[in-house]
C-alpha positions in Angstrom: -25.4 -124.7 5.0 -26.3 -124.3 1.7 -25.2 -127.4 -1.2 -22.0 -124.7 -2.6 -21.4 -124.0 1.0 -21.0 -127.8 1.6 -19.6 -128.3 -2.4 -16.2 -125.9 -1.0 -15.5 -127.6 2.4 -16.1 -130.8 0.5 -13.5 -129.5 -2.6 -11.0 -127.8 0.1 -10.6 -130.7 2.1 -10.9 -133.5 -0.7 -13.8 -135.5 1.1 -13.8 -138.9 -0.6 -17.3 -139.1 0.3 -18.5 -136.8 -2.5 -16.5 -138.0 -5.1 -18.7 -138.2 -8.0 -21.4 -136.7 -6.2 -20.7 -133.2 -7.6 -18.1 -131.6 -10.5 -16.3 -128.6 -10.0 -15.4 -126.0 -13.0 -12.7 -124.0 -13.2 -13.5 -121.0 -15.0 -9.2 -120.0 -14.9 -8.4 -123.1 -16.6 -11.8 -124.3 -18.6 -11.1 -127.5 -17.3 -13.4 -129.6 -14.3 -12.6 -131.9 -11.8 -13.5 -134.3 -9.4 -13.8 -132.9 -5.6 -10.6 -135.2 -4.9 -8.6 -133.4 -7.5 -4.8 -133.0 -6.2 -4.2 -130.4 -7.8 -3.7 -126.7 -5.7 -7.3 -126.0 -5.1 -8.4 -122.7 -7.0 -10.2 -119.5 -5.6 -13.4 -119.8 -5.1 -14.1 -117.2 -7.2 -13.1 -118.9 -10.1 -15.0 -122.1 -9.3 -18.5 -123.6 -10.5 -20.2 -126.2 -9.3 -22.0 -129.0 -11.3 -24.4 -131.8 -10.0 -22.8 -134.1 -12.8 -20.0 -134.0 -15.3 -22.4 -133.8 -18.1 -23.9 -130.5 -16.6 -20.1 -129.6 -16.2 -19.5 -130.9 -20.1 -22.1 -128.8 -21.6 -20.8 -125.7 -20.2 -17.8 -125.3 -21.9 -15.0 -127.4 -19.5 -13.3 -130.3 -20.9 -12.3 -133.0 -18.0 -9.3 -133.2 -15.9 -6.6 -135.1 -17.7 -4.9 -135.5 -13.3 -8.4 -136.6 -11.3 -9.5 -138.1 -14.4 -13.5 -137.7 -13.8 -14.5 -140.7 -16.1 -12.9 -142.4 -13.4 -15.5 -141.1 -10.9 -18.3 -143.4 -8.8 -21.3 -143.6 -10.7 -23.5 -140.3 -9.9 -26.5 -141.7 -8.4 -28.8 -142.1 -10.5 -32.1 -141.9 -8.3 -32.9 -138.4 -8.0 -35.7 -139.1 -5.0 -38.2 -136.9 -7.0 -38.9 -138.0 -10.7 -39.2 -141.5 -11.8 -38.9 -140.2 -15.5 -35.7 -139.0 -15.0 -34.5 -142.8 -13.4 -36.0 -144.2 -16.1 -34.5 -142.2 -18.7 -30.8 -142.6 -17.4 -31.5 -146.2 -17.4 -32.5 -146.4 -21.1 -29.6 -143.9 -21.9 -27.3 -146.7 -20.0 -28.3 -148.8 -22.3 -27.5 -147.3 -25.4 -31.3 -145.4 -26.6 -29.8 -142.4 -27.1 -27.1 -143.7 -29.4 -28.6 -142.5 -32.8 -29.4 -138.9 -30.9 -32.9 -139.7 -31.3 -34.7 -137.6 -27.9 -38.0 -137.8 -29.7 -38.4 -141.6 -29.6 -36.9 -141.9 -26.2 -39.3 -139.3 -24.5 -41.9 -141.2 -26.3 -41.2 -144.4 -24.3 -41.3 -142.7 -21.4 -44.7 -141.3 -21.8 -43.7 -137.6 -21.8 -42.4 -135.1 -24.4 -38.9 -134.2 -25.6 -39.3 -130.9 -24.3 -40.6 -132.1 -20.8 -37.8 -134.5 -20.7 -35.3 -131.9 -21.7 -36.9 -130.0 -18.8 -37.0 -132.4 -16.0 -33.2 -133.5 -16.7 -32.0 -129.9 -16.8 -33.9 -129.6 -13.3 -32.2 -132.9 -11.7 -29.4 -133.3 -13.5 -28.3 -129.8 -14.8 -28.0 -131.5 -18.2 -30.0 -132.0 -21.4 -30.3 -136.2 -22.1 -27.6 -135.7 -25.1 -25.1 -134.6 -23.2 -25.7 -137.0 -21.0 -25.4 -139.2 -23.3 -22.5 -138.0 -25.2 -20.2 -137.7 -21.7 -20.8 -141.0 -20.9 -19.7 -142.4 -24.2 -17.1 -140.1 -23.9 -15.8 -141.6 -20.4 -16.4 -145.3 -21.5 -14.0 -144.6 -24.1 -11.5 -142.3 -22.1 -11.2 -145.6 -19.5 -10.9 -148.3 -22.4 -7.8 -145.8 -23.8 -6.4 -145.7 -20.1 -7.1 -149.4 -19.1 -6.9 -151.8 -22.3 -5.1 -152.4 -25.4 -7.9 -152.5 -27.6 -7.3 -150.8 -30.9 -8.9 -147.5 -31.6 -11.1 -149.0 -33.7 -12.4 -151.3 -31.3 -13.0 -148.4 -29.0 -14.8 -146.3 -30.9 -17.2 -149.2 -31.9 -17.6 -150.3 -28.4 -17.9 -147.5 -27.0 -20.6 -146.3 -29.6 -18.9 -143.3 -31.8 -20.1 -145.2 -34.7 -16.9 -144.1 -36.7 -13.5 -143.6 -35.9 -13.0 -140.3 -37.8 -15.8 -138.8 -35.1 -14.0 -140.5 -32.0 -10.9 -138.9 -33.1 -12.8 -135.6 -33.4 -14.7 -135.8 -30.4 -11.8 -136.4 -28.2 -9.4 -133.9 -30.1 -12.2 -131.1 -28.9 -12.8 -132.4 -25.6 -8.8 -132.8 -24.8 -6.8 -130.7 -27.0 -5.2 -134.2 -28.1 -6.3 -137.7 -30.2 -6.9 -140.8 -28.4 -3.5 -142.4 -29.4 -2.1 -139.2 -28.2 -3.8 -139.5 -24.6 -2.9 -143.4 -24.4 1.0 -143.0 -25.5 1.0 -140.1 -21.7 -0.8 -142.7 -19.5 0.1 -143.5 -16.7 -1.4 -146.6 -15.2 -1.0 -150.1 -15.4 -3.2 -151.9 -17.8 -5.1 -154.9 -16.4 -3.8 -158.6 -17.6 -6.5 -158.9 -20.3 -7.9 -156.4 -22.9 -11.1 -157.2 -22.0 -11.0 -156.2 -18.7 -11.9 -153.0 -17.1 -12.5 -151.3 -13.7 -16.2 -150.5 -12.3 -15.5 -148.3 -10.0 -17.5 -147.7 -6.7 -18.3 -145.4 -3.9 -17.8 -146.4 -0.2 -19.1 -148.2 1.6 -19.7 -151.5 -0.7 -20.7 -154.5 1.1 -19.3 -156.7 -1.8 -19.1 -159.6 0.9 -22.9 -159.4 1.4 -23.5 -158.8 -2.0 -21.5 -161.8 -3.1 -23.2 -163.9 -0.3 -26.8 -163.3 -1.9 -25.6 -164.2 -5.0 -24.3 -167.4 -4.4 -27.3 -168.4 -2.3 -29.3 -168.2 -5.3 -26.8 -168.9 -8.1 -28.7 -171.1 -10.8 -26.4 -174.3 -11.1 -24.7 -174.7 -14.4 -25.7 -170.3 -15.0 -24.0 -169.0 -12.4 -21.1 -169.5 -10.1 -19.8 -167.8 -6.5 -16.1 -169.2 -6.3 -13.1 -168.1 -4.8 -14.3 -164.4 -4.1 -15.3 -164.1 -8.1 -19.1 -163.8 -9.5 -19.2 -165.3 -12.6 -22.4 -166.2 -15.3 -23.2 -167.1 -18.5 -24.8 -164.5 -20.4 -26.2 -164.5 -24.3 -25.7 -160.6 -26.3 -26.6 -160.3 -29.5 -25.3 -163.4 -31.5 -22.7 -164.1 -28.5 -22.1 -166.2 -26.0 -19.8 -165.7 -22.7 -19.2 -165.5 -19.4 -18.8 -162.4 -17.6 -16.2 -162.5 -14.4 -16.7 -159.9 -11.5 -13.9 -159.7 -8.8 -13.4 -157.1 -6.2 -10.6 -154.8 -5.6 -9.7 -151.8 -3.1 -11.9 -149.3 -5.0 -13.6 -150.7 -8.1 -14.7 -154.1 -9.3 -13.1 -155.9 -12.3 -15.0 -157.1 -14.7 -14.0 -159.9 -16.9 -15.4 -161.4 -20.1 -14.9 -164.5 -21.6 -15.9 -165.5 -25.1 -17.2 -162.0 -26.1 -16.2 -159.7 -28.3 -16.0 -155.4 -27.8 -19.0 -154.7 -29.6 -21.3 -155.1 -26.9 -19.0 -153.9 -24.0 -20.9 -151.0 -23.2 -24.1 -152.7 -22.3 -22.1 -155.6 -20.0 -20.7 -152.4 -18.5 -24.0 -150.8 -17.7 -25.6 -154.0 -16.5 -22.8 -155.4 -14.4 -22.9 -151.6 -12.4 -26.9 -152.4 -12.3 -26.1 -155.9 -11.1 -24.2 -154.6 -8.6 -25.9 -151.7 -7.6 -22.8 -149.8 -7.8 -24.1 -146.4 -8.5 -26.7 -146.2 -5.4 -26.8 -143.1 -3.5 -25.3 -144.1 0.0 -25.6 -141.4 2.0 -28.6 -140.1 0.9 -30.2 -143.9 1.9 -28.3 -144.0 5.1 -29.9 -140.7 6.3 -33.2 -141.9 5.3 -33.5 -145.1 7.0 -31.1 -144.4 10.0 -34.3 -142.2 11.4 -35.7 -145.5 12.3 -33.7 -147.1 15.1 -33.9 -150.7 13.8 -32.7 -149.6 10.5 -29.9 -147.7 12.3 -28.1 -150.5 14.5 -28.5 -152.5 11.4 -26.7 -150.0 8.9 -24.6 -149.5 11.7 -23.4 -153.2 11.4 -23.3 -153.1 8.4 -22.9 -150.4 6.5 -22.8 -149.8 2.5 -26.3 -152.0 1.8 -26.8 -152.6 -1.9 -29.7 -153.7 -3.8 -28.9 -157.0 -6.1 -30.0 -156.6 -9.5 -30.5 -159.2 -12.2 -28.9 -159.6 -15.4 -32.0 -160.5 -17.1 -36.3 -159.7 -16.1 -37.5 -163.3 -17.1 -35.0 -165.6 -15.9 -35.8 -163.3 -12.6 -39.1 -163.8 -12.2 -38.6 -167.7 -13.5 -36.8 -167.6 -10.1 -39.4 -165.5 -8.0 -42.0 -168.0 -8.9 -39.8 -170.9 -7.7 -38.9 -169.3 -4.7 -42.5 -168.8 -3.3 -43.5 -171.0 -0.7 -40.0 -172.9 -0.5 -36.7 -172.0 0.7 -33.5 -170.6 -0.7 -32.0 -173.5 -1.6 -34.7 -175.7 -3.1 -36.0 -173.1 -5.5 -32.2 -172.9 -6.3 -32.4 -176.3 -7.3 -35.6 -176.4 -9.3 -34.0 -173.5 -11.4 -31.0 -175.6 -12.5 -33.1 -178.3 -13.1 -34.8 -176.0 -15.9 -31.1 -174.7 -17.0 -30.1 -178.2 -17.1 -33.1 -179.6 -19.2 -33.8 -176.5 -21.7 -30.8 -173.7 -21.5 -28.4 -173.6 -24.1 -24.9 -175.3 -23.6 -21.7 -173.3 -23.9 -18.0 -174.5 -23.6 -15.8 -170.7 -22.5 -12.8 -171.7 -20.2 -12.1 -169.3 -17.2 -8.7 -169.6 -15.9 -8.4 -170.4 -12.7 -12.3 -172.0 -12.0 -12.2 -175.5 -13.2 -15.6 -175.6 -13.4 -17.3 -172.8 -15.2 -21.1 -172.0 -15.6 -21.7 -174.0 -19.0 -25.4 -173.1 -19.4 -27.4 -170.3 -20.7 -31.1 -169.8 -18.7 -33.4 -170.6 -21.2 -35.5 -167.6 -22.8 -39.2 -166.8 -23.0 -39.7 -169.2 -26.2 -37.9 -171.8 -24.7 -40.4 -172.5 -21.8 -43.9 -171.5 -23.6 -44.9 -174.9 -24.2 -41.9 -176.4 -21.3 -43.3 -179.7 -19.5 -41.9 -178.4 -16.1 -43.8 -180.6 -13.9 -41.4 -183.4 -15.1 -38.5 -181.5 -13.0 -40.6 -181.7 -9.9 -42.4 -178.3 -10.2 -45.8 -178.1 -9.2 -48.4 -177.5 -11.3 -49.3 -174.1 -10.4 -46.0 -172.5 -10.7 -45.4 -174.5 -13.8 -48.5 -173.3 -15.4 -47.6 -169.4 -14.1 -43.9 -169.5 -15.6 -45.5 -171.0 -19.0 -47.9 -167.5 -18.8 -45.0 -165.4 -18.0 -43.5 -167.0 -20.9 -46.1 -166.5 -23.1 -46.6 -162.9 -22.1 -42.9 -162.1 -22.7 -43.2 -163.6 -26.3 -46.5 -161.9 -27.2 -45.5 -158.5 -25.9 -48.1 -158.0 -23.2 -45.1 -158.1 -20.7 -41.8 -156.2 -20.7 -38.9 -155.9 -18.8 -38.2 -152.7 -20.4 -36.1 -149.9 -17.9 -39.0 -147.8 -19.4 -42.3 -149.1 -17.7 -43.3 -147.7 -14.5 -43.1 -149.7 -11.2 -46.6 -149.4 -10.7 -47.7 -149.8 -14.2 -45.3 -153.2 -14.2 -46.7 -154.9 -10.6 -50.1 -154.3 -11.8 -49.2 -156.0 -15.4 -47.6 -159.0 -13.5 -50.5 -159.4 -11.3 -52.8 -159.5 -14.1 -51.5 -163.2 -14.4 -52.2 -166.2 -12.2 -50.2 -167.0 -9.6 -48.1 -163.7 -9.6 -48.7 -161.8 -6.0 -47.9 -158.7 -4.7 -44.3 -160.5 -3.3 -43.5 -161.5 -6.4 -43.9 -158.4 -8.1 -42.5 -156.0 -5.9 -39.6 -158.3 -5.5 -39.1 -158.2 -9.2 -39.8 -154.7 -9.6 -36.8 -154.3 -7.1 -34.3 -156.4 -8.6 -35.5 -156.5 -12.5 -36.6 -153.0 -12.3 -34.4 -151.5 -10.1 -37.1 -149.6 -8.5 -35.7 -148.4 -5.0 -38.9 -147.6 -3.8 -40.4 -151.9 -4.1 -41.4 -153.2 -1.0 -42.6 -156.9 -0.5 -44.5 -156.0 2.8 -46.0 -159.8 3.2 -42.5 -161.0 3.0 -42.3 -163.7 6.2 -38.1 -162.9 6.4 -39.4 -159.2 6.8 -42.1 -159.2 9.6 -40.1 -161.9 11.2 -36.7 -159.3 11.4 -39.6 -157.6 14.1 -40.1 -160.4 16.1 -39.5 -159.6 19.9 -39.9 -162.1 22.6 -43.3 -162.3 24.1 -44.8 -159.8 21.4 -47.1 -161.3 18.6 -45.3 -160.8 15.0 -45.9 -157.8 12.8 -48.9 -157.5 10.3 -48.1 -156.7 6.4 -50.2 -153.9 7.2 -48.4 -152.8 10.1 -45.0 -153.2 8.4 -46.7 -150.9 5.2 -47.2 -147.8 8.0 -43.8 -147.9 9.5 -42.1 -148.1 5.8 -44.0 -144.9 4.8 -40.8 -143.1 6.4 -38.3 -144.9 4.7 -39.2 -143.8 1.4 -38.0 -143.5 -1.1 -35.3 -146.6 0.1 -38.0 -149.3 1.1 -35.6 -151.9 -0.9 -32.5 -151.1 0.5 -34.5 -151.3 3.6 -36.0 -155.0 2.6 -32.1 -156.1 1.7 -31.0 -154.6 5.2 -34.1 -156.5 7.2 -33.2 -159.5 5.2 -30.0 -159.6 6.7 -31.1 -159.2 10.1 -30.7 -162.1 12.8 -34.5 -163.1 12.2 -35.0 -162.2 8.6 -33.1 -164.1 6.3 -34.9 -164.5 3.5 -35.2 -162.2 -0.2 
């Protein structure tokens, strides 16, 4: 079948599955929806299908006000066959386009503005304004809906700039102003103002996801209680504590301490964190061609790739983690929060005992005497030149380096492997494609009885097919019988 051929049964029969996956325009009505839309479904004739709702946006329709399409799972954002195009929406996610300025943004990404312009309108049916300017648009839409934050603090947070344009922009896009579409809603807000709903496409293996996390939860930085994900974070000139729970479709997400301004960046790198907009069935029909990776999506279905909520404290870990297990690099990465992070006092109600420390940054640990907290040298020599690279600029964490350019820049320094840079690359990066192939948890998820163990090298050629998912494949190996590990 063609994709409108599979877009209408998906529309006529409101599959869940491709929520968010695809928009559809109604040219009767100048409105588009999601594919779950209960309203009657229109002739085909009169619908249009869009890959995304900012391809949908730019042609004229204004969003549903019943399906409410800011409401949506995350449209993946990997398109499988341009790297500039994942790296752009990641830098959009983070706010790059919020002065309009294209030129500077195709600049970091090595590439023109009329190239990028091109390569979005190919993948995403969209130009990287509009883009940009639906998903402000949405952020705001769901902080009318969910909170009781002022329209002030909306328009800020959400980054309008001004509250005369946020009032324009949304008396264009809905025939009606925001305090207009918030006095006709109809859901129930959430107990604080400063939470809001993340939500997700199924599967989600939040209980896997939350067991990885609190495996490796930095003592003091981070905390895995009671079903809730919580860590101290530094934005800007603030200091909090972000609080992630699940629910039936979305996750909550909680802050503690922090203000609105900077709500649209915790947004973007909680759904990072969490993997939350990863593209499911495209990965499942990938890897499922290999019969390992089958029986084990078949157990457990919905893999995710943990992110991190910050490069260095990430690699900090990486470095402690090779050679050792789990738990003791666990331990050696308190012991740094402990001795030189930053102490915070934010109550959480309900968890008597709330991360209190911030993971100290790159100038922190330049010149840090980690030996003292029973590091050995080596490692404590490798984070100080991490350190130091951070602070001098030869290193970046930006969502704007390549994979390949960024593995080959951590490398440079000694003690920093292929493992540890593909592993960061996967997590830090988000780079779907990383693949630690020396990785012991890994070979080991191959062992049979009798059979000598898989070679790196062997484990490279059978991973050729399972691009471009090799990490969700790593997360899914690593969760195998033999291959705990990651």
């Amino acid at each position: 079948m063609s994709t409108n051929e599979i877009f209408e049964r998906a529309r006529l029969s409101r599959d869940a599955r491709f929520d968010g996956r695809f928009f559809i325009g109604v040219k009767t009505t100048g409105i588009y929806c999601r594919p779950i839309c209960p309203a009657n479904a229109p002739k085909s004739e009169n619908v249009v299908y869009y890959r995304t709702a900012a391809a949908a946006s730019e042609a004229g329709f204004r969003p549903c006000l019943r399906c409410r399409p800011e409401c949506a799972p995350g449209t993946p954002a990997w398109a499988g066959t341009s790297t500039t195009v994942h790296r752009g929406l990641r830098l959009i996610a983070q706010g790059a386009l919020d002065h309009g300025n294209l030129e500077h943004l195709a600049d970091r990404l090595g590439v023109t503005s009329r190239h990028l312009r091109r390569l979005f309108s190919k993948h995403l049916g969209a130009s990287p304004l509009a883009v940009a300017h639906t998903q402000r648009l949405h952020f705001a839409k769901n902080l009318i809906d969910q909170t009781s934050l002022s329209m002030r603090e909306i328009s800020v947070a959400s980054g309008f700039g001004s509250v005369r344009r946020f009032n324009d922009t949304f008396k264009k896009t809905y025939g009606r102003t925001p305090g207009q579409l918030r006095r006709h809603r109809d859901v129930t807000l959430s107990a604080s103002a400063f939470s809001v709903q993340l939500p997700y496409r199924r599967p989600f293996g939040w209980d896997r996801l939350l067991k990885f996390f609190a495996a490796r939860a930095t003592p003091g930085v981070e905390r895995v209680h009671d079903g809730r994900y919580l860590r101290t974070i530094v934005i800007g000139d603030e200091r909090g504590i972000v609080d992630v729970q699940n629910t039936a479709d979305h996750l909550l997400l909680s802050l503690h301490g922090i203000g609105t301004n900077s709500l649209f960046s915790i947004v973007q790198r909680t759904r990072s964190l969490f993997d939350l907009d990863a593209s499911t069935d495209e990965i499942a029909r990938v890897l499922s061609a290999d019969s390992r990776l089958k029986a084990l999506l078949k157990k457990t279905p919905g893999v995710r790739v943990p992110g991190s909520w910050d490069g260095f404290e990430l690699t900090v870990r990486a470095i402690l983690g090779q050679q050792v297990s789990v738990s003791a690099a666990t331990t050696l990465a308190g012991r740094i929060a402990d001795r030189y992070g930053e102490r915070i006092d934010v109550p959480v109600e309900g968890v008597q005992q709330a991360p209190d420390r911030l993971f100290p940054g790159p100038r922190k640990l330049v010149r840090a005497r980690l030996e003292n907290l029973g590091i050995i040298a080596s490692r404590a020599r490798t984070i100080r030149s991490i350190a130091r690279a951070v602070v001098d600029g030869t290193l970046s964490f930006d969502a704007a380096e390549s994979p390949d350019d960024f593995c080959q820049s951590l490398q440079v320094i000694k003690g920093i492997g292929d493992w540890t840079a593909q592993y960061v690359a996967m997590r830090a990066l988000k780079n779907p494609d990383a693949f630690p192939a020396s990785d012991l948890g890994l070979l080991r998820a191959f062992d049979r009885p009798g059979k000598l163990r898989m070679k790196p090298g062997e484990l490279m050629t059978r991973a050729e097919a399972w691009r471009p998912w090799r990490a969700y494949a790593a997360l899914l190996l690593w969760g195998s019988e033999n291959g705990a590990g990651g």
